[in-house]
C-alpha positions as CSV (number, residue, x, y, z in Angstrom):
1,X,-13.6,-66.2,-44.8
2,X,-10.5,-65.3,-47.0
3,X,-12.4,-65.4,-50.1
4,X,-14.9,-62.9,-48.3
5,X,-12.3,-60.8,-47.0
6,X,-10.4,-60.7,-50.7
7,X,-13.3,-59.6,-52.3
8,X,-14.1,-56.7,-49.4
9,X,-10.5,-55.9,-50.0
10,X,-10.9,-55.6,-53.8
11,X,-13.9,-53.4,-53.2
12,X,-12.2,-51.3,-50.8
13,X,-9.4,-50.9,-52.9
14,X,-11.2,-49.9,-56.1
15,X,-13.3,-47.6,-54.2
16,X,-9.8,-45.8,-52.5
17,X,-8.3,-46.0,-56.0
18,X,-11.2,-43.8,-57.4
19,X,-11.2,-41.1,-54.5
20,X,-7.4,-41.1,-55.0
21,X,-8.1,-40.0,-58.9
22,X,-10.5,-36.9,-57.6
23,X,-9.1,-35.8,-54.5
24,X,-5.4,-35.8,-54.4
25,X,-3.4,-37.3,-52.0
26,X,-1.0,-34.3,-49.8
27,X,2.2,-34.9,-50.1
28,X,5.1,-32.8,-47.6
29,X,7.4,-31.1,-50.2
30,X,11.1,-31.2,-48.1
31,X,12.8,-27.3,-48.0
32,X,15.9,-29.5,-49.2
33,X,16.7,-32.8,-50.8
34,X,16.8,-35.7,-47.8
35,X,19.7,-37.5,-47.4
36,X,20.0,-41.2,-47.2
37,X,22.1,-44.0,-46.1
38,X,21.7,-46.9,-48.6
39,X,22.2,-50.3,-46.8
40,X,23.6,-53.4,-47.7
41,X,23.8,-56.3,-45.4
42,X,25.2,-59.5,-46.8
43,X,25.9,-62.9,-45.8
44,X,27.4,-65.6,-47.8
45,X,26.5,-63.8,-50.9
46,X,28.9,-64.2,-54.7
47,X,30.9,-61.3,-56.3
48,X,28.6,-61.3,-58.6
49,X,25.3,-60.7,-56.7
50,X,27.3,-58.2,-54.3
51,X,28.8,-56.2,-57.1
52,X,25.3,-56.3,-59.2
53,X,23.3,-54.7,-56.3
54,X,26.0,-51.9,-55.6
55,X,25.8,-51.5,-58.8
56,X,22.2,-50.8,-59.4
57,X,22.2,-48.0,-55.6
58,X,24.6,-45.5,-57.4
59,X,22.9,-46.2,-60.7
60,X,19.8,-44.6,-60.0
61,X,18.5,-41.8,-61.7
62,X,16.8,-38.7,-60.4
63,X,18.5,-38.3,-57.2
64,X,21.7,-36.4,-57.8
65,X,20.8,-33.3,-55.7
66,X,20.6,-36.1,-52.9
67,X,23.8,-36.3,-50.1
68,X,24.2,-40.1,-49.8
69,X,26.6,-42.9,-48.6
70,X,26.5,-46.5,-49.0
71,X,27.2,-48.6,-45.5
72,X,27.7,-52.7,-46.1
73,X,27.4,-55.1,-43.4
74,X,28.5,-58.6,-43.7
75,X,27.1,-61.0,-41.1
76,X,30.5,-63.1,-40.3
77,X,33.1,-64.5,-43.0
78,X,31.8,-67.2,-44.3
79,X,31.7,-68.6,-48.6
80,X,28.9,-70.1,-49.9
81,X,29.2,-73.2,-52.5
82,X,31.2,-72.4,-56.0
83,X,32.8,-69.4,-54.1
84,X,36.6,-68.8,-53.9
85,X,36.8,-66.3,-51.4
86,X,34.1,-65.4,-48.3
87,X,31.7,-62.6,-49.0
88,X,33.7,-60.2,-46.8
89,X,37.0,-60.9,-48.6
90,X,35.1,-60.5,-52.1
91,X,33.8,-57.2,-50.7
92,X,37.0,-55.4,-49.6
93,X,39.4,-57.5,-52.2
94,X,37.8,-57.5,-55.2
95,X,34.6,-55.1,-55.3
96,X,35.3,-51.9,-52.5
97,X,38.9,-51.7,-53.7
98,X,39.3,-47.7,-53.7
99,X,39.8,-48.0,-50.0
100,X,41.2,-45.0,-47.8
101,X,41.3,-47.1,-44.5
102,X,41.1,-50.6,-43.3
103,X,41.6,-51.9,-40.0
104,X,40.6,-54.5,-37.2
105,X,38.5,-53.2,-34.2
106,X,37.9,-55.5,-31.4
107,X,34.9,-55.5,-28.9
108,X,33.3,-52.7,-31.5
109,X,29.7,-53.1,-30.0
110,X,27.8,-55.6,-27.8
111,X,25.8,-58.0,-30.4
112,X,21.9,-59.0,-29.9
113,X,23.0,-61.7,-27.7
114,X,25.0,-59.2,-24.8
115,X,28.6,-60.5,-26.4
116,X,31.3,-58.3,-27.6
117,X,31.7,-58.2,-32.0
118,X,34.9,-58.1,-33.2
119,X,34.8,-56.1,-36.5
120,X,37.2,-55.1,-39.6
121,X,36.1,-51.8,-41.2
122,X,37.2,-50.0,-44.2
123,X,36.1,-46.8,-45.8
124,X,36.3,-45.0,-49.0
125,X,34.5,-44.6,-52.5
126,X,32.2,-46.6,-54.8
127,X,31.9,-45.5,-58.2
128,X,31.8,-41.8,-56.8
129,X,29.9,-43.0,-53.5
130,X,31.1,-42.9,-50.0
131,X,31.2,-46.5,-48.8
132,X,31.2,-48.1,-45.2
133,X,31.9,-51.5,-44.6
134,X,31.4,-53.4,-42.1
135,X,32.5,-57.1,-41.5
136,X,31.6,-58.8,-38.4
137,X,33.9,-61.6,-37.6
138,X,31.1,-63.8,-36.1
139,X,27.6,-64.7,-37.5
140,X,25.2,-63.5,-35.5
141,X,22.4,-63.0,-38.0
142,X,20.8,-60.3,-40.2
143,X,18.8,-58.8,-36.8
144,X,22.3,-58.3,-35.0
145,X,23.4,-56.3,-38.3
146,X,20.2,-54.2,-38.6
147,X,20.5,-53.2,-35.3
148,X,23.9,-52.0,-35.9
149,X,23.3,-50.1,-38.6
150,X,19.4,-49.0,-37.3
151,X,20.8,-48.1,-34.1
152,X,23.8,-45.6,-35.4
153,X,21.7,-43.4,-38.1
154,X,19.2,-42.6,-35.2
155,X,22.3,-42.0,-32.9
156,X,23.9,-39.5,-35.1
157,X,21.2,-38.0,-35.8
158,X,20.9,-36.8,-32.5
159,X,24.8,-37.2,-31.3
160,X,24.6,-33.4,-29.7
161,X,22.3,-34.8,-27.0
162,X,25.0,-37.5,-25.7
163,X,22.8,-40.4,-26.5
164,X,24.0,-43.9,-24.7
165,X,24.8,-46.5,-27.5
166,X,25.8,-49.8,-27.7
167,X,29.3,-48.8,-29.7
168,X,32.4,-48.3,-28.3
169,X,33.4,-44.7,-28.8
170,X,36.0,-45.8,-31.1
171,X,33.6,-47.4,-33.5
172,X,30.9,-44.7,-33.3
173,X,33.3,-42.0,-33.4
174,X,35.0,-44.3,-36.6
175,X,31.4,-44.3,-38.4
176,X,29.9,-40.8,-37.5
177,X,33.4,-39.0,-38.6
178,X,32.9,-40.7,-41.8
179,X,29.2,-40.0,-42.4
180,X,30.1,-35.9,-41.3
181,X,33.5,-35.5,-43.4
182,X,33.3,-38.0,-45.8
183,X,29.9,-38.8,-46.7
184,X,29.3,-34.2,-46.1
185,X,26.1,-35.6,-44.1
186,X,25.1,-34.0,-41.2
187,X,22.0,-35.5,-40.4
188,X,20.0,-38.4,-42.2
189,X,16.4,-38.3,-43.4
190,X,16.3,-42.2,-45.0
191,X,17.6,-45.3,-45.0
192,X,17.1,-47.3,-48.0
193,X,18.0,-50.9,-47.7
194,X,18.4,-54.3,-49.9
195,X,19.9,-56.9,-50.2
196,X,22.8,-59.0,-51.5
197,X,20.9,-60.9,-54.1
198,X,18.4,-57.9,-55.0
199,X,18.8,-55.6,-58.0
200,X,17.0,-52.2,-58.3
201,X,15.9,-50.5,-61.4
202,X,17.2,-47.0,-62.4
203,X,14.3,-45.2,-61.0
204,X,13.4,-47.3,-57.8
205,X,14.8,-45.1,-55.0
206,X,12.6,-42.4,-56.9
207,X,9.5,-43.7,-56.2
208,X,10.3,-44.9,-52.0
209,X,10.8,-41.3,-51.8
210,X,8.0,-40.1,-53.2
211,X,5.5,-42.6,-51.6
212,X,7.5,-41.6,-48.2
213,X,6.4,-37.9,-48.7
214,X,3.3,-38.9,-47.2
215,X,2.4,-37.2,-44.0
216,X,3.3,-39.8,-40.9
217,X,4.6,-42.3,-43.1
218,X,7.7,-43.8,-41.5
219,X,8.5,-46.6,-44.1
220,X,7.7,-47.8,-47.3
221,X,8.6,-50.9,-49.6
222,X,9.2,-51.7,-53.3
223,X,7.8,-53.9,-55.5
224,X,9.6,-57.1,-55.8
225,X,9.8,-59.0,-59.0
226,X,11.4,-62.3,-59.9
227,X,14.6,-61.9,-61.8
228,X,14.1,-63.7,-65.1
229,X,17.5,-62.0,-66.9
230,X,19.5,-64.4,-64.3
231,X,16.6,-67.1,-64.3
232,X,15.5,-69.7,-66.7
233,X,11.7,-70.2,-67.2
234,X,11.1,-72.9,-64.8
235,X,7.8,-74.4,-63.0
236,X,9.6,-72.5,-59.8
237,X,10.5,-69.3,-60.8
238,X,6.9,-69.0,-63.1
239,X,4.9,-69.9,-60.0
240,X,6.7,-67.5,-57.6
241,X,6.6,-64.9,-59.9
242,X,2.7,-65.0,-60.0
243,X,2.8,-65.4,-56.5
244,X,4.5,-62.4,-55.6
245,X,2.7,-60.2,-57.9
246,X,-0.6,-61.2,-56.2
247,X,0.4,-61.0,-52.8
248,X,1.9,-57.3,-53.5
249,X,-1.3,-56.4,-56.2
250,X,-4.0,-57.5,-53.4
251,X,-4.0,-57.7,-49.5
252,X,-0.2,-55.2,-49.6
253,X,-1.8,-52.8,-51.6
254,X,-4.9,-52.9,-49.9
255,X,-2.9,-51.8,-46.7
256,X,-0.9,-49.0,-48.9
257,X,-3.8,-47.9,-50.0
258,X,-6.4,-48.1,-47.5
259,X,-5.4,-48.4,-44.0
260,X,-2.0,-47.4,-44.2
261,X,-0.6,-50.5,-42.5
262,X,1.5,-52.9,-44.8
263,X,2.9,-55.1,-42.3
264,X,5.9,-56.5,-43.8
265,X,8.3,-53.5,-45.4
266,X,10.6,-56.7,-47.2
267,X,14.4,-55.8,-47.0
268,X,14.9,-56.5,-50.4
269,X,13.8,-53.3,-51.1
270,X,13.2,-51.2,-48.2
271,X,12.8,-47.3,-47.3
272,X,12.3,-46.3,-43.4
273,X,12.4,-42.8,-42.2
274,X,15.0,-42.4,-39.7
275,X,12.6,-41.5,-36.7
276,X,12.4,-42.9,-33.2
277,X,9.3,-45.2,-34.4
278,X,11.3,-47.1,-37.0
279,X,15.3,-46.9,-34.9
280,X,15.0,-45.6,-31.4
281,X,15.3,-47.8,-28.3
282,X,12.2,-48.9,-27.3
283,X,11.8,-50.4,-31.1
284,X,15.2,-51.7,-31.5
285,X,16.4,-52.7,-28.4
286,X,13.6,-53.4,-26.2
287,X,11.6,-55.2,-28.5
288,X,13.2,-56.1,-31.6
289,X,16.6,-56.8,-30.3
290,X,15.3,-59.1,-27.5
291,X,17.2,-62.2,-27.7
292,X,15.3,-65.6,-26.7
293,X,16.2,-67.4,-24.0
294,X,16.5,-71.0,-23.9
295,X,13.3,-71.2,-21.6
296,X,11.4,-69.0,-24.2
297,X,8.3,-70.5,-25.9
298,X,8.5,-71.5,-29.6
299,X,6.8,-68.6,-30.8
300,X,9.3,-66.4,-29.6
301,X,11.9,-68.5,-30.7
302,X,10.7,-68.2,-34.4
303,X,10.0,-64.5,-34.3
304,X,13.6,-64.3,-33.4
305,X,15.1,-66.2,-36.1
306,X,12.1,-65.9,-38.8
307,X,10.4,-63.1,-40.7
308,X,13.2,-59.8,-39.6
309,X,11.7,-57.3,-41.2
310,X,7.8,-58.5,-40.8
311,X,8.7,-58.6,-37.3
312,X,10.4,-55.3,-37.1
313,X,7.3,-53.5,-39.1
314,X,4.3,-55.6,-36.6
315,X,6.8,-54.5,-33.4
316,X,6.6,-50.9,-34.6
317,X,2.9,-50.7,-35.7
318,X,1.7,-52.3,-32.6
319,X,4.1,-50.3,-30.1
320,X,3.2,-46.6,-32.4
321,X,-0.3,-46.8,-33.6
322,X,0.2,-43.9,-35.8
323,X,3.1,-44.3,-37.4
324,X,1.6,-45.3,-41.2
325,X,3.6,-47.7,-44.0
326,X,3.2,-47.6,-47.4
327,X,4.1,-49.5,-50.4
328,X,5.5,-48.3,-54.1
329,X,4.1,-50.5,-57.2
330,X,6.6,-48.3,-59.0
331,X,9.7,-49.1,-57.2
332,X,11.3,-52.1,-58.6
333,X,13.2,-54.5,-57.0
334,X,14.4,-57.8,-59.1
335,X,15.5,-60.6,-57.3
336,X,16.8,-64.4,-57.2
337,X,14.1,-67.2,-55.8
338,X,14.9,-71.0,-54.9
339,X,15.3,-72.9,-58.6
340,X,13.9,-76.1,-57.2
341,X,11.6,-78.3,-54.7
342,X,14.5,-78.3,-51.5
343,X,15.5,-75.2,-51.4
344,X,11.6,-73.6,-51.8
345,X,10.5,-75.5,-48.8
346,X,13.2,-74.5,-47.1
347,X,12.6,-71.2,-47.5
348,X,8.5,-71.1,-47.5
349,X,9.3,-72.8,-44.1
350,X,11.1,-69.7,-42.3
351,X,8.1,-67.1,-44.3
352,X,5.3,-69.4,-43.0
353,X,5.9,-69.5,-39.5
354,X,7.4,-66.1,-39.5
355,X,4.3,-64.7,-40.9
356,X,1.9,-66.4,-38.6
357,X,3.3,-65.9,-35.8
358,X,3.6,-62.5,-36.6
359,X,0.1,-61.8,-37.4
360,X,-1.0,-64.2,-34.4
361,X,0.8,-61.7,-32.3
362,X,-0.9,-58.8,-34.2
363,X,-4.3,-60.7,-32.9
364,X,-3.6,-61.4,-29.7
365,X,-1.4,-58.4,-28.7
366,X,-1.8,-55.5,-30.3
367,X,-3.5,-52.3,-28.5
368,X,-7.3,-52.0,-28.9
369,X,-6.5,-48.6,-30.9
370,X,-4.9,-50.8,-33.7
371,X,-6.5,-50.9,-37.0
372,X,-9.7,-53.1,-37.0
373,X,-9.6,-54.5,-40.3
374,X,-5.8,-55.5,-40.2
375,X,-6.9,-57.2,-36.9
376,X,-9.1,-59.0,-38.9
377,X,-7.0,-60.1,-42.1
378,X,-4.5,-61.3,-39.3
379,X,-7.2,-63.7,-37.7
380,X,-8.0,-64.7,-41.3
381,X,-4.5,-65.7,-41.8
382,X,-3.9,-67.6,-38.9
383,X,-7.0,-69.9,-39.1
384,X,-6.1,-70.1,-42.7
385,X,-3.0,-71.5,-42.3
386,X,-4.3,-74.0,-39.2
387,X,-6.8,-75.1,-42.0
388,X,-4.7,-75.8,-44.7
389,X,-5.0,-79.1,-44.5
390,X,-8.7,-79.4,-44.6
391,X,-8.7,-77.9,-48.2
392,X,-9.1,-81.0,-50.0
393,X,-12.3,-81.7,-48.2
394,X,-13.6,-78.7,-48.6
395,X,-13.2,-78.5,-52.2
396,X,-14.9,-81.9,-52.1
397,X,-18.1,-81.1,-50.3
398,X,-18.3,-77.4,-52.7
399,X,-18.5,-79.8,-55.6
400,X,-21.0,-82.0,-53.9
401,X,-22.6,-78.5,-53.1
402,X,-22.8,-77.0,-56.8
403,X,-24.3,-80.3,-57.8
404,X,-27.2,-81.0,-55.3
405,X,-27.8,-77.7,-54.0
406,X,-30.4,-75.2,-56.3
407,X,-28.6,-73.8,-58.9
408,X,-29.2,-70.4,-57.7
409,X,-27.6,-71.0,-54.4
410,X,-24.2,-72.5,-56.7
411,X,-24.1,-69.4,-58.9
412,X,-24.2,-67.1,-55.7
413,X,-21.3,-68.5,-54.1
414,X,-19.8,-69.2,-57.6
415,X,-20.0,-65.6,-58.0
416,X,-17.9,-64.9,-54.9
417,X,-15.6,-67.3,-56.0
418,X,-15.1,-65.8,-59.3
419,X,-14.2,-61.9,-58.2
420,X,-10.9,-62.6,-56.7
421,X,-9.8,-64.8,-59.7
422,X,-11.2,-62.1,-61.9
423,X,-9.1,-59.4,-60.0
424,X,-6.0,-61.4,-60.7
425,X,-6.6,-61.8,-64.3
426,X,-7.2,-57.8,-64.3
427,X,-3.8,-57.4,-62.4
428,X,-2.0,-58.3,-65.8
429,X,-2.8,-55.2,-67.4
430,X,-1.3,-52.8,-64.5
431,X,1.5,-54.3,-62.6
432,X,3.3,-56.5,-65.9
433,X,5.0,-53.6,-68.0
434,X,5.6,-55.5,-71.2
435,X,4.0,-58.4,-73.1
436,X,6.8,-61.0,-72.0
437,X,5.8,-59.9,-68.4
438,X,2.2,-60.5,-69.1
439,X,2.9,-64.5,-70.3
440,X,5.1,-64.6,-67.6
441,X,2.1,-63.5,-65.2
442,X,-0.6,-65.7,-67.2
443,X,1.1,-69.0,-67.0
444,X,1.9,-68.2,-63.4
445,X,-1.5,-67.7,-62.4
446,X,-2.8,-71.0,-63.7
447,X,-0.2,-72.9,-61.6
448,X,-0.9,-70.7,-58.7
449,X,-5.0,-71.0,-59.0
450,X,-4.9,-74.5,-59.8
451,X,-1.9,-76.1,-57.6
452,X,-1.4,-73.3,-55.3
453,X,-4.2,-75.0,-52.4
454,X,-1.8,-78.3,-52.6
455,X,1.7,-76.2,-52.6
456,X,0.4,-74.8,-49.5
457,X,-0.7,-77.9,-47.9
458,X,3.1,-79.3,-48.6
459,X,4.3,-76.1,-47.5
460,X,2.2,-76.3,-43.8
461,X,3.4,-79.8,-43.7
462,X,6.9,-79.1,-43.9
463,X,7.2,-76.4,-41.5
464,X,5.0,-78.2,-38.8
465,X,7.4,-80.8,-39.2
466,X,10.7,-78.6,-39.0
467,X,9.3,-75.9,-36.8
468,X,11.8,-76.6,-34.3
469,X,14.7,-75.9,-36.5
470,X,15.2,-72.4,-36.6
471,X,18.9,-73.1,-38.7
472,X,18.7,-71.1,-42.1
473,X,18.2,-74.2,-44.0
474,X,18.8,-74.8,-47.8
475,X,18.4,-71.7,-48.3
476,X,21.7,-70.2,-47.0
477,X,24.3,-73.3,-47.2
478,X,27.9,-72.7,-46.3
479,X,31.3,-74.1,-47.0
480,X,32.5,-75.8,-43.7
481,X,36.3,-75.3,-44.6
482,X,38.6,-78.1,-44.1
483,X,40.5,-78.1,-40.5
484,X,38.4,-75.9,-38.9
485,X,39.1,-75.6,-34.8
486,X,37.0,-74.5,-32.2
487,X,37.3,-70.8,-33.2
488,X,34.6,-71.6,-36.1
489,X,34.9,-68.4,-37.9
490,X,38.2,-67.4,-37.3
491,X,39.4,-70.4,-38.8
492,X,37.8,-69.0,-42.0
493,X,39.2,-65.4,-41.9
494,X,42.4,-66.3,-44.1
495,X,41.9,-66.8,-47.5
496,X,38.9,-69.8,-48.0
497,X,41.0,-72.0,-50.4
498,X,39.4,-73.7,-53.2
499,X,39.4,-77.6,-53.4
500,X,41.6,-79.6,-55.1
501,X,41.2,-82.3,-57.4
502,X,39.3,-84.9,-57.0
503,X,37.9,-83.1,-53.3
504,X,34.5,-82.2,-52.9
505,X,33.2,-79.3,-50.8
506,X,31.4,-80.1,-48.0
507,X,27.9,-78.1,-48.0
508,X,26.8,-77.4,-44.8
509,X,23.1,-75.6,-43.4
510,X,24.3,-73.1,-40.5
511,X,22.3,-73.0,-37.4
512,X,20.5,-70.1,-36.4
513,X,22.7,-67.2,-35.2
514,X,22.8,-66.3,-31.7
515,X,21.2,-69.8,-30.0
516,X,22.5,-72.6,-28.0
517,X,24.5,-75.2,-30.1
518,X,26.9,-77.7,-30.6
519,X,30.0,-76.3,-31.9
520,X,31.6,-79.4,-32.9
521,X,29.1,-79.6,-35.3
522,X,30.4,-78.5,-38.7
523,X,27.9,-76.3,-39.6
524,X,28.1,-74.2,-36.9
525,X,32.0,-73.6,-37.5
526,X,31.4,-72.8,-40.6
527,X,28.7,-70.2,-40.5
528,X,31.0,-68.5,-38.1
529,X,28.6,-69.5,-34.8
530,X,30.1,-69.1,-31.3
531,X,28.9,-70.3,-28.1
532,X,26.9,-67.5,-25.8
533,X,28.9,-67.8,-22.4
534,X,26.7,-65.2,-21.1
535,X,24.0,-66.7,-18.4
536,X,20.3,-66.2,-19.6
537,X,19.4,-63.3,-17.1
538,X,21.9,-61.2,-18.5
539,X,21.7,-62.5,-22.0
540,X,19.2,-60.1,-23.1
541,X,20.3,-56.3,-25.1
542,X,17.8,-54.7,-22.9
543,X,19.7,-55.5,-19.9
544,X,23.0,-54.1,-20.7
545,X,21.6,-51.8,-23.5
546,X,23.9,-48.4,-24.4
547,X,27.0,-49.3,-22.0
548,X,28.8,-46.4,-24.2
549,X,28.2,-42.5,-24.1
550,X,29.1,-41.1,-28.1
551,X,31.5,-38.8,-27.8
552,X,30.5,-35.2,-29.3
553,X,32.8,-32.4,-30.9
554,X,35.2,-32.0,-33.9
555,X,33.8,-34.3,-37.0
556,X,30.8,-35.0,-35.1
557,X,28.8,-31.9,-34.8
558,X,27.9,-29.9,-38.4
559,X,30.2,-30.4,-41.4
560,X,31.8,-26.6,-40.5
561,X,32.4,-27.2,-37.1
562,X,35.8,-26.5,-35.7
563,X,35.3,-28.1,-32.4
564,X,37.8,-29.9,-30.8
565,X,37.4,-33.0,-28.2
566,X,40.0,-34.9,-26.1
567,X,39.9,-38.8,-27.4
568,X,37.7,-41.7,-26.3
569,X,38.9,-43.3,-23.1
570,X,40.9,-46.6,-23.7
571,X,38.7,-50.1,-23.8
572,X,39.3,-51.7,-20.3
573,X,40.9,-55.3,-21.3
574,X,39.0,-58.5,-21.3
575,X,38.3,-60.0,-17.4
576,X,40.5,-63.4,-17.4
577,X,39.4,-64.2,-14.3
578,X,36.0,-64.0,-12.2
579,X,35.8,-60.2,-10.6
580,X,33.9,-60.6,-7.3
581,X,32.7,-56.9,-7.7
582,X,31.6,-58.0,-11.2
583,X,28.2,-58.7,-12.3
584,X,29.2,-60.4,-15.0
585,X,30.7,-63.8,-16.2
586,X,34.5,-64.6,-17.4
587,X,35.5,-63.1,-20.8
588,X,32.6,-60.8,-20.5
589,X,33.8,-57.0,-20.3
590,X,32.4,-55.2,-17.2
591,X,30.7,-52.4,-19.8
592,X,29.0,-50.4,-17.1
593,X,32.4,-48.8,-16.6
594,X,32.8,-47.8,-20.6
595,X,32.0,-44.2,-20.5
596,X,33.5,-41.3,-22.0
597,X,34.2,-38.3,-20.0
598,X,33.3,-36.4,-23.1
């Protein structure tokens, strides 16, 4: 069945290709250059991988005559191994130094899991750019922080209504007053994101915005290459490589191309119009901020932790059948991969079971009006990936097959066989740009067509066999620092210090943000993880979902607007004990009261 639906997909796509080439696509031309945010959320990543990827947003070429601003959000204070400093400290220490303010703001918004985020902020340029930065002071994972950032630009956007939000109006009064007098934007058209450990070339945000110019397209993605200028040739890096390049040259262009439904937009490289498909609530607090409870089946549980932005794109597809994504060959996106066996796993685990369970929701619950053939290709992939581990035998009896079966009925199925490896071959001369590219491809390809059925087979063993840890694995290890109390990440806001001789850091794999754990357990304090005190009824976004009214007038209308307004009303303090006319648990602020009087 995949073979059969490759080769229909090959067909389809030279056939689209060649009505493409006589009849020209329509494309909306904007009265004015759109604006954009450029996003940058950020874990536990080095100075060098946060300073390379600013780098490469205000490099790019072709988009002068754009208004933009660059907001950063960094998921907790945590330092990953060989690092001095946490990722937050290298951001406003050492990288976002031309600051014009920096401050603490407590309670700033109510997280995915119905908690209150304490936050620093600071603002001011980048190499020209307005910056935003946000660092959160717990880890509550990269969903929390898209939400954040999600939920504001579609917010401001329409700030002159009197949206609810789930900011205080200190903190969305703090971000739109930037984005209006700093940033000179009045409303936003894009937001463009990455991340950490992603470079893009010079002309990447070029071609998102042209492929976006398509009518009802609401987000697009890049291409994303391996980056070899960082990366020794390896077995690892070869093979992913080649990997990528046919997973993005078949099945993603196929929905780019012909049914206008890629279902993963990957945030490495990421455009999404700012539109109430892609950021209102019923997308990003209803159903992609839903936080699992503990009685939730596994499924859920990995679509919460696994797979953000595949889940984010099925959520919105399935919830707005006509909303249409795209992909861009032409935007490249370069970025690191796992250098070894551990750490590949470890990641191939989370993508896995984050993209079957996605598609298995695709299959199973996804409006009759959704796209037939995706449907399909989801069913595909799920009995796929249940079969994995049958592969062996069936390559067994095809050989048994080809040698007692008439030759006519071998070359016929041979034939089949051949057109998808045939269409890879072809892929060298049109996605690889240069001949060091094309080697790169080549050598890739024979790992991939001749060891790729056994990689996947180790792969499907090891996540069946971890699929109840939903931690981030190899692939995001911490520091747990030394003398860390019960406050976890507050014990790693000072200064991380670096170990002495003859002591040895201890490398720690965090557990999921946002769940149930242990918090003596190392890990956990060092990611930054906290308990959730709030009971599972209420412990759901949904349920306490824009607590705050924005506050509207001076630096939050137009850019010319000379509007005054009377400040936010004071945050009520924190309940110490149990309010009897509260809904709510100690600690917990009683948010239905947080309004403004405007």
């Amino acid at each position: 069945m995949p073979v059969a639906l490759n080769v229909i997909m090959i067909i389809n796509i030279c056939i689209w290709s060649i009505k493409n080439l006589i009849f020209k696509p329509k494309y909306i031309t904007p009265e004015k250059p759109e604006t954009m945010v450029l996003l940058m959320p950020c874990y536990n990543e080095s100075f060098e991988e946060c300073d390379k990827s600013l780098s490469s947003l205000v490099n790019q070429v072709n988009i002068s005559e754009h208004q933009k601003a660059i907001m950063v959000i960094c998921d907790g204070k945590v330092r990953g191994p060989g690092m001095t400093k946490s990722t937050g400290q290298y951001l406003n220490e050492d990288i976002l130094v031309d600051q014009t303010e920096r401050k603490m703001m407590k309670e700033a918004y109510v997280a995915w899991d119905g908690q209150m985020m304490d936050i620093e902020i600071s603002k001011g340029t980048y190499k020209g750019v307005p910056f935003f930065c946000i660092v959160k002071q717990q880890n509550q994972g990269k969903r929390d922080s898209l939400i954040v950032i999600r939920s504001f630009v579609y917010k401001f956007n329409v700030r002159q209504e009197r949206p609810k939000v789930v900011f205080t109006p200190q903190f969305f009064s703090e971000m739109a007053d930037w984005m209006v007098n700093d940033a000179g934007i009045d409303n936003i058209d894009y937001l463009i994101g990455m991340d950490a450990d992603t470079v893009f070339a010079d002309d990447c945000i070029t071609h998102l915005l042209k492929e976006a110019r398509h009518p009802k397209t609401v987000g697009v993605c890049g291409y994303v290459a391996v980056d070899f200028s960082t990366t020794q040739w390896n077995i690892w890096s070869i093979y992913q490589s080649a990997e990528y390049t046919i997973a993005q040259g078949l099945r993603r262009l196929h929905q780019s191309v012909v049914t206008h439904k890629v279902s993963c937009l990957p945030g490495c490289c990421q455009l999404l119009r700012v539109c109430d498909e892609t950021c209102g609530d019923r997308i990003l607090i209803d159903l992609f901020g839903y936080h699992p409870k503990v009685t939730d089946g596994m499924l859920k549980q990995i679509r919460a932790t696994a797979s953000e932005d595949r889940n984010h794109v099925c959520l919105m597809l399935m919830e707005f059948t006509h909303a249409q994504t795209r992909q861009a060959l032409k935007a490249r996106a370069y970025t690191d991969v796992p250098h070894n066996m551990s750490v590949f796993l470890s990641q191939r685990r989370r993508w896995t079971l984050g993209a079957t369970s996605n598609d298995l929701m695709l299959l199973t619950s996804s409006p009759l009006r959704f796209n037939l053939f995706e449907r399909i290709v989801a069913l595909s992939n799920v009995t796929t990936w249940t079969l994995n581990f049958f592969v062996i035998a069936s390559i067994a009896c095809m050989i048994n097959a080809f040698i007692h079966q008439p030759w006519w009925i071998s070359l016929a199925f041979a034939a089949i066989m051949v057109v998808p490896v045939t269409y890879y071959i072809g892929i060298t001369y049109w996605i690889p740009r240069n001949r060091l590219e094309r080697c790169q491809y080549l050598v890739g390809l024979a790992i991939f067509v001749t060891c790729g059925p056994f990689i996947n087979i180790s792969v499907s063993l090891y996540a069946i066999f971890y699929m109840d840890n939903f931690s981030w694995g190899k692939t995001r290890q911490v520091i747990a620092e030394p003398g860390e109390g019960e406050e976890g990440a507050a014990a790693v806001a000072a200064a991380s210090p670096t170990p002495g001789a003859g002591e040895k850091e201890k490398i720690v794999e965090p557990p999921a943000p946002g769940l149930p754990v242990d918090l003596d357990n190392p890990a956990a304090m060092a990611s930054g993880h906290r308990r959730n005190t709030v009971p599972d009824l209420e412990n759901q976004l949904d349920q306490i979902h824009q607590p705050y009214i924005a506050p509207a007038g001076l630096r939050l209308g137009s850019v010319s607007s000379a509007q005054s307004y009377a400040p936010p009303e004071r945050l009520p303090d924190i309940q110490e004990k149990t309010d009897e006319s509260s809904d709510f648990r100690p600690r917990l602020p009683d948010i239905r009261h947080w309004r403004s009087d405007g």
